[in-house]
C-alpha positions in Angstrom: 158.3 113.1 26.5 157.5 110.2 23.6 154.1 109.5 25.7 153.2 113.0 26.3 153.8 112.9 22.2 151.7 110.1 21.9 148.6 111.4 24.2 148.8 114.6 21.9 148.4 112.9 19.1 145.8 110.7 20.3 143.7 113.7 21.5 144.5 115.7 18.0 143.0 112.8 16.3 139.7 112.4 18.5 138.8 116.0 18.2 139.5 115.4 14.5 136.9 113.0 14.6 133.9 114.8 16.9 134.7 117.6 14.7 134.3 115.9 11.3 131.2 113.9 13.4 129.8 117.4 14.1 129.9 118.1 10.4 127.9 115.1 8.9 125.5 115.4 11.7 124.7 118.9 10.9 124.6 118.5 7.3 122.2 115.4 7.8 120.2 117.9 10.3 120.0 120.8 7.9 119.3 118.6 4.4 116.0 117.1 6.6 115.1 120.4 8.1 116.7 123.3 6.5 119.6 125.8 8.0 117.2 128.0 9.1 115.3 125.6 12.1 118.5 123.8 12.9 119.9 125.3 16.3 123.0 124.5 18.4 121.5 122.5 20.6 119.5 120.3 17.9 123.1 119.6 16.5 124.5 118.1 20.3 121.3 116.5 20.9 122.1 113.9 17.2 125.2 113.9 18.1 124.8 113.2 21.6 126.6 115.6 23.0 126.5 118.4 25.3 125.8 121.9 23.7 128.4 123.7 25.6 130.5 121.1 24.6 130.4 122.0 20.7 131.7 125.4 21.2 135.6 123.7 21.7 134.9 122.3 18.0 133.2 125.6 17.0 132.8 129.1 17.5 128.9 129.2 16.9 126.2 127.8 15.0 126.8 129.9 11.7 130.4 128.3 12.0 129.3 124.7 11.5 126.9 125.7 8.7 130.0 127.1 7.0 131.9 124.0 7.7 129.1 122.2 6.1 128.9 124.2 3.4 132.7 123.8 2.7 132.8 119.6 3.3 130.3 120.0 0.6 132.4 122.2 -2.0 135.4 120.0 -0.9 133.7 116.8 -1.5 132.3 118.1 -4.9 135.5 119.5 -6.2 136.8 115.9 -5.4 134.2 114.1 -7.7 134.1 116.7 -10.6 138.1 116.0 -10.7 138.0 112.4 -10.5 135.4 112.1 -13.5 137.7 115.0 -15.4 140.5 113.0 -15.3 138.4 109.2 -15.7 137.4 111.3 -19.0 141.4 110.7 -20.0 144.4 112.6 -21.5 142.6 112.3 -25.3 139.9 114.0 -24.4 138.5 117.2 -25.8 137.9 120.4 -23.6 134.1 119.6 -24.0 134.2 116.2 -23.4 135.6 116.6 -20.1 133.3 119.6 -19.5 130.4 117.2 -20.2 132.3 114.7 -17.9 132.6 117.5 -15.2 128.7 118.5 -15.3 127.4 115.3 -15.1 129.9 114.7 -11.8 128.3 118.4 -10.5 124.6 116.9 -11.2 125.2 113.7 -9.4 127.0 115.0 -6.3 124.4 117.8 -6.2 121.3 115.5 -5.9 122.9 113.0 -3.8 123.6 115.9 -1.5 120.5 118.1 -2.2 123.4 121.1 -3.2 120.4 123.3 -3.7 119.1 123.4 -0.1 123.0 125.1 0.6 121.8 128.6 -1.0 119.7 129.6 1.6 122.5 129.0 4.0 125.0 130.8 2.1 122.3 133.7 2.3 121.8 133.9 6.1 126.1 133.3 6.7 127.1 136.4 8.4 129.6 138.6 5.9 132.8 137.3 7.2 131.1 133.1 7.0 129.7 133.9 3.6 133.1 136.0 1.9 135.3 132.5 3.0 132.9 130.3 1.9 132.5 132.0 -1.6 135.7 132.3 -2.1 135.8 128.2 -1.8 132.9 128.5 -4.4 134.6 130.4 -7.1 137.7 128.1 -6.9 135.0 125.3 -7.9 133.8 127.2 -10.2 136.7 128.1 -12.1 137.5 124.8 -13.2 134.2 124.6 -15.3 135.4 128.0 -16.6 138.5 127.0 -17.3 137.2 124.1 -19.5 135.1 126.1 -21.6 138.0 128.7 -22.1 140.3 126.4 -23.1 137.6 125.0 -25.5 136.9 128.5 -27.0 140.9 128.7 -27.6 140.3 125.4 -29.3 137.8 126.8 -31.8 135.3 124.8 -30.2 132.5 127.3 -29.3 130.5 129.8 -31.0 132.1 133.6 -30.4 130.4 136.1 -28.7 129.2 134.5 -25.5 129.9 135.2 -21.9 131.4 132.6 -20.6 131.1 133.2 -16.7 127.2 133.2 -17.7 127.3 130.2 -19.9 129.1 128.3 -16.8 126.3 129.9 -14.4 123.8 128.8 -16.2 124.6 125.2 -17.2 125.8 124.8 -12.9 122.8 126.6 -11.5 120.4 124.5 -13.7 121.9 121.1 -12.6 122.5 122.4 -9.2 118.4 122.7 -9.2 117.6 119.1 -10.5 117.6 117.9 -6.9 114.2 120.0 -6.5 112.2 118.5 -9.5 114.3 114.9 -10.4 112.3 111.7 -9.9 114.7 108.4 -9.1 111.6 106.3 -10.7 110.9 108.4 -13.5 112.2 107.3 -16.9 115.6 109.7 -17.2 118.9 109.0 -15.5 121.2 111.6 -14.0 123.2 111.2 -16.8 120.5 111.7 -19.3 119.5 115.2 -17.7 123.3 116.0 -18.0 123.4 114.8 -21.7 120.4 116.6 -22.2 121.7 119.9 -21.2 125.0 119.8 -23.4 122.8 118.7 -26.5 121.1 121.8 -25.2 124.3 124.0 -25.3 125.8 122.3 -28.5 122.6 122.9 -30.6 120.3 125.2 -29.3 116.9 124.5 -29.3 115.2 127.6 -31.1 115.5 126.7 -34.7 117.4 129.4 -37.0 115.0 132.2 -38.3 
């Protein structure tokens, strides 16, 4: 019994791995390429593997995009945390919010987030509903900042908040498209940009 235990765990944790293997090749497959060229059989070919062979790891193709696209949420919600709570106890609501945008810029570029949209798009209904759902739980913590910042006095009354967070997420989740390593800003100065941006505005009072 122990060693029929022990091969069950052993065999739990290899298809662990292929499956997590799986994953990171088809995320490297669909940054180079994009979602909509990558195929089944592209996927088991990097991995060497055999194509039927993916199907005990997956149900289909559009099953490993979703994975993808949920390692990727995962992974993001992970860094945005981290720098929230590097940003320390003291900190203000927008402090943290600046410290949680410039994490969602980083991640996004060293990932190429935006190349994910178009894969969201082409997700069958059921794929696409589970993976959002994963996206507005992301989401909600840069909402939640700036709500708790508005309780604080901190913003300006009268704005939506769901669209200030869309905007300030979908602008920095597009810098991967135009951002040059070797030109003369930083990540961090894009990021700082945007919040002086959102702190003063940049059409001058009539």
């Amino acid at each position: 019994m122990q060693q029929f235990a022990k091969t069950t765990k052993n065999a739990v944790s290899k298809a662990d791995k292929t499956k997590a293997r799986l994953i990171n090749v088809a995320k490297r497959l669909v940054q180079e390429h994009g979602s909509d060229v990558v195929t089944l059989r592209d996927i088991a070919a990097a991995a060497k593997m055999k194509a039927g062979s993916i199907y005990y790891h997956f149900e289909s193709r559009d099953e490993i995009i979703r994975a993808v696209l949920a390692d990727g949420i995962g992974r993001a919600t992970v860094a945005v945390t981290a720098a929230i709570t590097a940003a320390g106890p003291q900190s203000t609501p927008i402090e943290r919010f600046h410290a949680a945008l410039r994490a969602h810029l980083k991640y996004t570029v060293e990932e190429h987030f935006s190349a994910r949209l178009k894969a969201i798009r082409r997700l069958p209904k059921r794929l696409r509903d589970q993976h959002m759902s994963q996206e507005r739980e992301y989401a909600a913590i840069f909402t939640g900042l700036l709500r708790e910042a508005q309780k604080q006095g901190a913003l300006r009354p009268g704005y939506n908040l769901s669209v200030v967070r869309m905007l300030a997420m979908g602008a920095l989740t597009w810098v991967a498209e135009w951002y040059d390593p070797q030109g003369p800003m930083s990540l961090d100065d894009v990021a700082d940009e945007l919040m002086r941006i959102l702190r003063d505005g940049v059409i001058k009072p009539a």
